[in-house]
N, C-alpha and C positions, 0 to 999 in steps of 0.2 A: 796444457793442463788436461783438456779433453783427453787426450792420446793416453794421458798416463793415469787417466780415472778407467777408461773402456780395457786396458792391458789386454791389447787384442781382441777382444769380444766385437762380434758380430752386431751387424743392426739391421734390423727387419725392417724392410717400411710396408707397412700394411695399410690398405685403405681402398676403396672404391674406384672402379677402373675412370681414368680422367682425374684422379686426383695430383698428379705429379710424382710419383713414386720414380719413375725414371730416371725425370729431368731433375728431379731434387736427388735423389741416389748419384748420380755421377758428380755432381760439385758437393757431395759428404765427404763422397771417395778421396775426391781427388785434394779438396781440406785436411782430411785425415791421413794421405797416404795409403788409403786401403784400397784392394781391385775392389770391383763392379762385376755384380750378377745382376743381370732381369732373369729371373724366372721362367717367365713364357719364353723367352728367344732360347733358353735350353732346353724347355720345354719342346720348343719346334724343333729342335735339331736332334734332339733324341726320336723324335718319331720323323724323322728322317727328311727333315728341312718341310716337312707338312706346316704349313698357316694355322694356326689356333683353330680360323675359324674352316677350314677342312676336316681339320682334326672334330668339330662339334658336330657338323657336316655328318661326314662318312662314319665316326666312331660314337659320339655322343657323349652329352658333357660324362656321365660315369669315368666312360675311357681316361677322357681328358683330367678329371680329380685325381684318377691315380697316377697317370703320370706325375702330374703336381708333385702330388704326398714324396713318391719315387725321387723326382729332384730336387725338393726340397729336404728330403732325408739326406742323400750325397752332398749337398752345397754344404750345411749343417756341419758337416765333418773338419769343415775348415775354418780359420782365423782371418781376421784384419778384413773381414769382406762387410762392404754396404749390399745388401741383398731387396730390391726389390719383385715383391711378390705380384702375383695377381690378386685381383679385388674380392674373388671364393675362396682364397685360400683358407680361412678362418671359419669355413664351416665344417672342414675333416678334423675332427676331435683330433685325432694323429697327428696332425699339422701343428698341435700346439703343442707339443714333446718340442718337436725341433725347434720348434719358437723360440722356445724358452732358453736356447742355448744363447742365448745373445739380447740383444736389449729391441725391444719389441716398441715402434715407433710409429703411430696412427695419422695420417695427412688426414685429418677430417673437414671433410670439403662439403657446402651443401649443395644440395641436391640440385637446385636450381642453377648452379653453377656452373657442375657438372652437367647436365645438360646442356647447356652453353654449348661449353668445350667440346663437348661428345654427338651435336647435332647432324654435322656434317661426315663422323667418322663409321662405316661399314666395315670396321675390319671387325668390329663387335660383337660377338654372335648371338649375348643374350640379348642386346639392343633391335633384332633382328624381331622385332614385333611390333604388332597395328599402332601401340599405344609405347612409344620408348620412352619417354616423359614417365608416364606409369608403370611404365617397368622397371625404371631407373630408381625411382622414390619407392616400391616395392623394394628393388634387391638391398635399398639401403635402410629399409626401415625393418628388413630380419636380419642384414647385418650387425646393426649399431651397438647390440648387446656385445655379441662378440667382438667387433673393434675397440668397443671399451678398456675391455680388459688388457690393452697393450700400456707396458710400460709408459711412456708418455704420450699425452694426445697434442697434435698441434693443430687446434682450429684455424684454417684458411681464408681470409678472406681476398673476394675476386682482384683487388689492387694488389697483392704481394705480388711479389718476382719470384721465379724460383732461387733468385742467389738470398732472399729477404727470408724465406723459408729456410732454407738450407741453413743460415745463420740464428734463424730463431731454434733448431734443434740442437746445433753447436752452444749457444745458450742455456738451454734446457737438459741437458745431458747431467750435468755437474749435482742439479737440482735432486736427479732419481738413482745417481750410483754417489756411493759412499764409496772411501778408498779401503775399506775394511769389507766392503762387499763389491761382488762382481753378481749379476745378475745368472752367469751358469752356475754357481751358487746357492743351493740352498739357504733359505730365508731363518 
């Protein structure tokens, strides 16, 4: 029934880096029979297999958003894809165009959670500060406005699994598309 409410339409998972966008993206996929995009891993291989955090490094996040915008524009172009994003993607005004082509899906995780999960990882470049704990709840407290506005929000809490997630947006999906509307759709 999912399958034949989304009629191909794309899904965004947007939300705060550590939220599961990934590991929840790949059992969407592969429930729905649609590929798998991460973002960032095209992101690196289009600037030429460089690490994220090289790319923040040597070119600086600026660099780094337009490529974003850049392969998020091309991903956009295609159908049946669970697409997760990076956790800034939703501050380039331009990023919400291509959003919009598909059903826009928020892991909303708190903060302290997130930190949890993201304590031990350095592959993070904005985490790359004295205070990551308060960097963390900063980048997510000028986010939240913007994640808002996605299609559905799935509050997280630290017990779910990600097959338990995965299944509470398969649930939820039915709730925000109508079979008389598809979200690339005008309203």
């Amino acid at each position: 029934m999912t399958n034949d409410l989304l009629q191909g339409v794309n899904l965004y998972l947007i939300g705060m880096m550590g939220a599961g966008k990934t590991t929840v993206g790949h059992l969407l996929a592969q429930h729905l029979s649609y590929g798998f995009v991460d973002t960032d891993t095209v992101i690196e291989k289009v600037a030429g297999d460089k690490p994220i955090t090289k790319i923040f490094a040597d070119d600086g996040e600026a660099v780094f958003r337009k490529l974003e915008s850049k392969v998020l524009s091309q991903v956009c172009a295609f159908t049946k894809l669970v697409i997760a994003t990076g956790g800034g993607i939703v501050v380039r005004r331009e990023n919400w165009s291509y959003l919009h082509h598909g059903l826009i899906v928020w892991l909303d995780v708190p903060a302290e959670v997130l930190y949890r999960r993201l304590a031990e990882d350095t592959t993070r470049p904005l985490l790359q500060d004295a205070d990551p704990q308060g960097k963390l709840r900063s980048l997510l407290e000028q986010r939240q406005p913007l994640y808002a506005q996605a299609d559905l929000q799935i509050t997280v809490s630290e017990e779910e699994t990600p097959e338990q997630i995965a299944a509470r947006v398969l649930e939820e999906i039915p709730c925000v598309l109508k079979p008389e509307h598809s979200p690339a759709e005008p309203s």
